[in-house]
Structures are given as C-alpha cells and as structure tokens.
C-alpha positions as CSV (number, residue, x, y, z in Angstrom):
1,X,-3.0,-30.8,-38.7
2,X,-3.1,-27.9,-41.1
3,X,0.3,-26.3,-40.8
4,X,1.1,-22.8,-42.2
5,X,5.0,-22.0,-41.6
6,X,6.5,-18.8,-42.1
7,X,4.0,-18.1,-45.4
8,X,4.9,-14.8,-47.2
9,X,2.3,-14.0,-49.8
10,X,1.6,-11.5,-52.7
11,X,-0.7,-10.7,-55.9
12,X,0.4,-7.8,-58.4
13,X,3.7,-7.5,-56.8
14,X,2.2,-6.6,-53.5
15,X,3.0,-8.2,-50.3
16,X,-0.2,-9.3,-49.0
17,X,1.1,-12.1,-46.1
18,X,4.7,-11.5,-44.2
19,X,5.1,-14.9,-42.9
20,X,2.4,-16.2,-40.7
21,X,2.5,-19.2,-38.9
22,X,-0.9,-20.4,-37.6
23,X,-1.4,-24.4,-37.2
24,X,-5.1,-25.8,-36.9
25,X,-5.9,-29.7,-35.4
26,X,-8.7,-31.2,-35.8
27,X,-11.4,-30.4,-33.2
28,X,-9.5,-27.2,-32.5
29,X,-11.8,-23.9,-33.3
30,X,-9.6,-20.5,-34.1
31,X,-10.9,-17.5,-34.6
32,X,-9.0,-14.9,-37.2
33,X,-9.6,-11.3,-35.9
34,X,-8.6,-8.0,-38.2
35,X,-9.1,-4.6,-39.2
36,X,-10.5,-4.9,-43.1
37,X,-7.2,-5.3,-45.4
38,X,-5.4,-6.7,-43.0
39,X,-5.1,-10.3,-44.9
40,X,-8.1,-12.6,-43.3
41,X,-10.2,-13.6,-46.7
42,X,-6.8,-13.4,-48.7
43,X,-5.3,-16.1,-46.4
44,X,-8.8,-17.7,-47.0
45,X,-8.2,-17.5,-50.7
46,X,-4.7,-18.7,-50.9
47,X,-5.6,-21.6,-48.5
48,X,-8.4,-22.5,-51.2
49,X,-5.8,-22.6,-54.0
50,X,-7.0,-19.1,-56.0
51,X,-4.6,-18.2,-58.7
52,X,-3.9,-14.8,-58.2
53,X,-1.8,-15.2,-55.2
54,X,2.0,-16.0,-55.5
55,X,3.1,-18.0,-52.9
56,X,6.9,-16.2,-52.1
57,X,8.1,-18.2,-49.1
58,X,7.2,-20.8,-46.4
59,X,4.7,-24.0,-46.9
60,X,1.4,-25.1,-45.7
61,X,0.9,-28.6,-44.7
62,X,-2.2,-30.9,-44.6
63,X,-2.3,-33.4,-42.7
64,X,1.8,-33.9,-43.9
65,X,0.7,-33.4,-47.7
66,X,1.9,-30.3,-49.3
67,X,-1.0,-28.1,-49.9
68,X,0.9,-25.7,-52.0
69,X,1.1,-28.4,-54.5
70,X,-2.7,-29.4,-54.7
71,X,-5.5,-28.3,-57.6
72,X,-8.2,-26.3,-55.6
73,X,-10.5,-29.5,-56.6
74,X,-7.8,-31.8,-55.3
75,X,-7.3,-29.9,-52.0
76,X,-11.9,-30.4,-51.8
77,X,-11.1,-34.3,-52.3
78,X,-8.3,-34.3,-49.4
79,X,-11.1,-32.6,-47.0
80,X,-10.8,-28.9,-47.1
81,X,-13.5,-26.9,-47.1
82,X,-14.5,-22.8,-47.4
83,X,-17.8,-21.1,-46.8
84,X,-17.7,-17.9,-49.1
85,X,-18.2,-14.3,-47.9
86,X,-20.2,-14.0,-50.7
87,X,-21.8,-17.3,-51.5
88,X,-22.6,-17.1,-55.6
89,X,-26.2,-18.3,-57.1
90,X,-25.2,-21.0,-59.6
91,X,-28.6,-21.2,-62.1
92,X,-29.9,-24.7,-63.0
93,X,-28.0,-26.3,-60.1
94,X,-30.3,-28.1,-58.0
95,X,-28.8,-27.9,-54.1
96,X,-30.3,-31.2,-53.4
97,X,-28.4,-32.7,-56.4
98,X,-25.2,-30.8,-55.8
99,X,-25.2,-32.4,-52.2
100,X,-25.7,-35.6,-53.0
101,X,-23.1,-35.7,-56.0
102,X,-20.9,-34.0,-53.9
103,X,-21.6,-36.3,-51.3
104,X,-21.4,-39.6,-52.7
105,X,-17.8,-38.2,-55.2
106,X,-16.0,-38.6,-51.7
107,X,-17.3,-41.8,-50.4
108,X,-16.1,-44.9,-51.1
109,X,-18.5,-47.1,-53.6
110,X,-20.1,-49.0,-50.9
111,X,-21.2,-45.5,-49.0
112,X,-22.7,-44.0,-51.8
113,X,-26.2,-43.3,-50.9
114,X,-29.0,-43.3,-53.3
115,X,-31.7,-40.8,-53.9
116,X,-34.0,-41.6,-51.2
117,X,-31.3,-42.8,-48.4
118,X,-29.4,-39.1,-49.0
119,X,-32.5,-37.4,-48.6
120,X,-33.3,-38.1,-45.1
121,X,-29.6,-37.5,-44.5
122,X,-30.3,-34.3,-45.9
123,X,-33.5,-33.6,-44.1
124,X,-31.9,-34.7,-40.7
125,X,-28.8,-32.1,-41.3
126,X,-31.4,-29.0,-42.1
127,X,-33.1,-29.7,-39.4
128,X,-30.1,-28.4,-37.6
129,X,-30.3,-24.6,-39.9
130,X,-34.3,-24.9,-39.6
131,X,-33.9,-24.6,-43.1
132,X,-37.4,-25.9,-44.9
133,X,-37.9,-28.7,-47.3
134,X,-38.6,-26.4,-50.1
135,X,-35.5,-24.4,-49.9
136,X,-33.5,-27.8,-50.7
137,X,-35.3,-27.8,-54.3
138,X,-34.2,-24.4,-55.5
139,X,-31.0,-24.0,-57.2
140,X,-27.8,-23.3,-55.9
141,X,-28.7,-20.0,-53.8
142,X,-30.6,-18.7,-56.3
143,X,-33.1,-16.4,-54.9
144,X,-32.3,-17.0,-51.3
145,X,-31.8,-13.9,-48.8
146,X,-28.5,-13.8,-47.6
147,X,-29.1,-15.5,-44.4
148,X,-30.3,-18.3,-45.6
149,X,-27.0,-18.6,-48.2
150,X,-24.8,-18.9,-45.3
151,X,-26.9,-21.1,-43.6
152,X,-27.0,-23.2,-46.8
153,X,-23.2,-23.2,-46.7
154,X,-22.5,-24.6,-43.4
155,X,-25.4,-27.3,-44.9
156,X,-22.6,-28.2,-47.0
157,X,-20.0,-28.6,-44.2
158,X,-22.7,-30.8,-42.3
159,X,-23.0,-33.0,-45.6
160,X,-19.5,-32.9,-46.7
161,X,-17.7,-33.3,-43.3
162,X,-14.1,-32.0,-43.9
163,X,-11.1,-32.3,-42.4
164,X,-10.9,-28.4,-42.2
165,X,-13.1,-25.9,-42.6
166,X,-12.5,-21.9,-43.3
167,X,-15.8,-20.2,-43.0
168,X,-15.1,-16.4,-44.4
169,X,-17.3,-13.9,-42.8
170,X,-19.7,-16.3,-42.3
171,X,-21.7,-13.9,-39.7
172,X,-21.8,-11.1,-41.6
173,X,-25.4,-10.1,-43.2
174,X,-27.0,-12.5,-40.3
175,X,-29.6,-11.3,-38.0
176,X,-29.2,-12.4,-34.4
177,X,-31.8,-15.4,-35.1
178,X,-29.9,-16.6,-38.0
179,X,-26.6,-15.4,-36.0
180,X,-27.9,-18.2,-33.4
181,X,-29.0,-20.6,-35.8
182,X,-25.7,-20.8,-37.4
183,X,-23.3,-21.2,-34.9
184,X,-25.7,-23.4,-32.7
185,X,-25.3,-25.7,-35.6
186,X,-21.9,-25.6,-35.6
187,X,-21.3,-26.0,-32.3
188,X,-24.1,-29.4,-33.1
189,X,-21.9,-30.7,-35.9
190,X,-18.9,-29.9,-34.1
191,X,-19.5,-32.3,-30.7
192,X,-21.3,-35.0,-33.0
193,X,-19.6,-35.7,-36.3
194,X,-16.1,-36.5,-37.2
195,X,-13.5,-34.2,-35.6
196,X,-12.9,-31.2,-37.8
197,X,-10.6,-27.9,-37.2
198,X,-12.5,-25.1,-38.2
199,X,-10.7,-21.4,-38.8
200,X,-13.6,-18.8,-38.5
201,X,-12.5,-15.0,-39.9
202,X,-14.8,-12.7,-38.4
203,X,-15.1,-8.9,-37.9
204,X,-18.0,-9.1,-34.9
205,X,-17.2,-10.6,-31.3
206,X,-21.1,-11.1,-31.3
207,X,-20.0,-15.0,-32.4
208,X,-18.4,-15.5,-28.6
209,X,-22.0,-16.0,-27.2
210,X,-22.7,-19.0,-29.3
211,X,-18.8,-20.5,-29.9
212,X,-16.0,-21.1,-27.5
213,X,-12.6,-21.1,-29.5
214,X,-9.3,-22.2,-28.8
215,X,-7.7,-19.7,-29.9
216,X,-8.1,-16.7,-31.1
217,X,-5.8,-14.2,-33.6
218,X,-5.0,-10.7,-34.5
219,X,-3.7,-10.1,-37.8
220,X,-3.0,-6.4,-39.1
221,X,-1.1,-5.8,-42.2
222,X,-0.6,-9.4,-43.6
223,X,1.0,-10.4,-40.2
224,X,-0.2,-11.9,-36.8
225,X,0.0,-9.1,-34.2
226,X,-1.3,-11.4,-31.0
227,X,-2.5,-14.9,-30.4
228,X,-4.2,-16.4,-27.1
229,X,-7.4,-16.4,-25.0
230,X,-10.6,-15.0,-25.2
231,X,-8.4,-11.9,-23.4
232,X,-8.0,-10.9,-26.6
233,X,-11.2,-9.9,-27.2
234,X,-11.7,-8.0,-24.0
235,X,-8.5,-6.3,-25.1
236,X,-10.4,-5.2,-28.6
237,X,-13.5,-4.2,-26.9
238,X,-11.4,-1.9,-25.0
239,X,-9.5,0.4,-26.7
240,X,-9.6,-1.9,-30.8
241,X,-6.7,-2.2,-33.0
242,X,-5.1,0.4,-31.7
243,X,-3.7,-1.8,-28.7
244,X,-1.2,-3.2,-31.5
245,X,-0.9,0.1,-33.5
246,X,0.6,2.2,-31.3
C-alpha cells in the first residue's frame, strides 16, 4: 500500500501540498484530476524523491517502509516507478541496453536474463505499444516523436514491473491512435502481470474510454477538493472546477 498521510509540502518557502491523504493498493487504478498549478506533477515529483521540495508535515508509506527516508534510486529498487511529462533524450544510451540492465539490476542472480532471452521479452512487451524492432535500437528517446516517448515509457513499466506506478501526463501530446494504444496496453499489463497500483495525473477525461479507475480525485490548490466515482467526471464536464470554487 502506498500511504500518503496528512503531507504538507513546499519549495522556496511556498506551500505547494496542504496535507493530502490519498492511499494506493496494488491493483487499484486512481486517477489525479486538476486545474494546472494545482499540485498533480509536484506530488509526482516529491513522491519520486526530487530535491527541491521540503517535506513540512505528514509521511508517506510504502508498503510499511518510510519513503520519505529513501534515495530516489533506492525508492526505483523498492518498486516505484514514474513515466515523465516530458520524457528526456539521453544520447549514447541504447534503450535495448537500458532495459535489460535495468531489468536484470532488480532480479535476483538466477533471473537475470541474457542478451538473447531479454530480447524476446522485449519484443513480446512492444508488441503490446506496436512499437517496431527498430525503434528499440535507438538511444534513449532520441529522435522519437512524442508519442512514441510515452509509449516507450510505459515499455519501461511493462519490463520493469513495479509495485507502483505514477504516470505524469502521460496522455498529453497523444493522438487518439496512440491515446488507444497506450492505455489498451495498460489496461493488458494491468489484468496479466503482477498486481501494480498505478496513480495516473491527467488533464483530459478522453482516458475514461480506454481505463476504468477506482477512484478518481480533484485536487485544487495543493489540497484534495473531492474523491469518488466516475460521478466526478460527469460533474467536471458539467459546469469544471468551478463546482469546487464557488
């Protein structure tokens, strides 16, 4: 369970969370709703371990572990993962090397998978983003449109296979093909790989045709304003933020 209790969070002297308390299981799916500046990607961040952001009050829990107290690297190794808004190109990084390094630094010594073995694992998992064989020789993003970045980064949560999952505006620059393609696969990895809880922050209800979330929340202003159904979004496509605003 990833447990965030009462967190209160700022950078520069700036209060950016006022003491949220969201908790994600595993095979759960929420759904983090907000005008911009409202505190989704920061929450994101902080989750992640960034190091502008002072924790002020309240704890986050993983699984029982303190997260607060974890490296960003050493939060990765315990099974947290997060998709960028703005995945980076890393030069003379070759994805299907990263994978497989990545990969095989989580997995016991008689898991590790070889060259050839973690191909086809790789080639079975694409299959899933119709992502083409030559795409998995370039480098780290470099190059690739933007669609087919975030398609590469829920790759990584196919490979990797986290405990939890943040995926940061990952539908934002998609066209409704790669809109489908994406959270098909999701939907895929969800239903056949190990359970994961997965926190999506998203600005576009267009996600709804292709997921089905437990839950869904409305933050404004570094707090959460609702939390429920899929009433919620009926409620935003009705009259917006202003519902809590007023």
């Amino acid at each position: 369970m990833l447990k965030i209790k009462n967190l209160h969070v700022s950078i520069d002297n700036k209060k950016i969370l006022k003491g949220i308390n969201p908790t994600l299981k595993p095979n759960e799916t929420h759904v983090l709703m907000g005008p911009n500046g409202s505190g989704k990607s920061s929450l994101a961040k902080i989750l992640a371990g960034h190091p502008d952001f002072e924790v002020t009050q309240g704890s986050i829990t993983f699984d029982g572990k303190n997260l607060l107290a974890a490296t960003p690297d050493e939060r990765s190794q315990m099974g947290l993962f997060l998709a960028f808004q703005y995945p980076l190109e890393v030069s003379g990084v070759n994805l299907r090397n990263f994978l497989r390094l990545a990969y095989n630094a989580k997995q016991p010594e008689h898991k590790k998978l070889p060259v050839f073995a973690f191909k086809n694992l790789l080639r079975e998992k694409a299959k899933l983003l119709d992502l083409d064989e030559p795409l998995l020789e370039r480098n780290l993003n470099e190059g690739m449109s933007g669609g087919e970045k975030k398609k590469c980064e829920i790759l990584q949560l196919a490979i990797l296979e986290p405990r939890y999952a943040v995926l940061d505006e990952t539908d934002s620059g998609l066209d409704l093909d790669a809109l489908k393609t994406v959270f098909s696969a999701l939907t895929k990895i969800m239903k056949t790989g190990k359970p994961i809880g997965i926190l999506i922050i998203t600005h576009y209800q267009r996600i709804f045709e292709y997921i089905k979330p437990d839950k869904i929340h409305v933050m404004l202003n570094g707090s959460i304003a609702d939390s429920g159904d899929f009433n919620i979004v009926r409620k935003l496509l009705k009259t917006g933020y202003k519902h809590y605003t007023a």
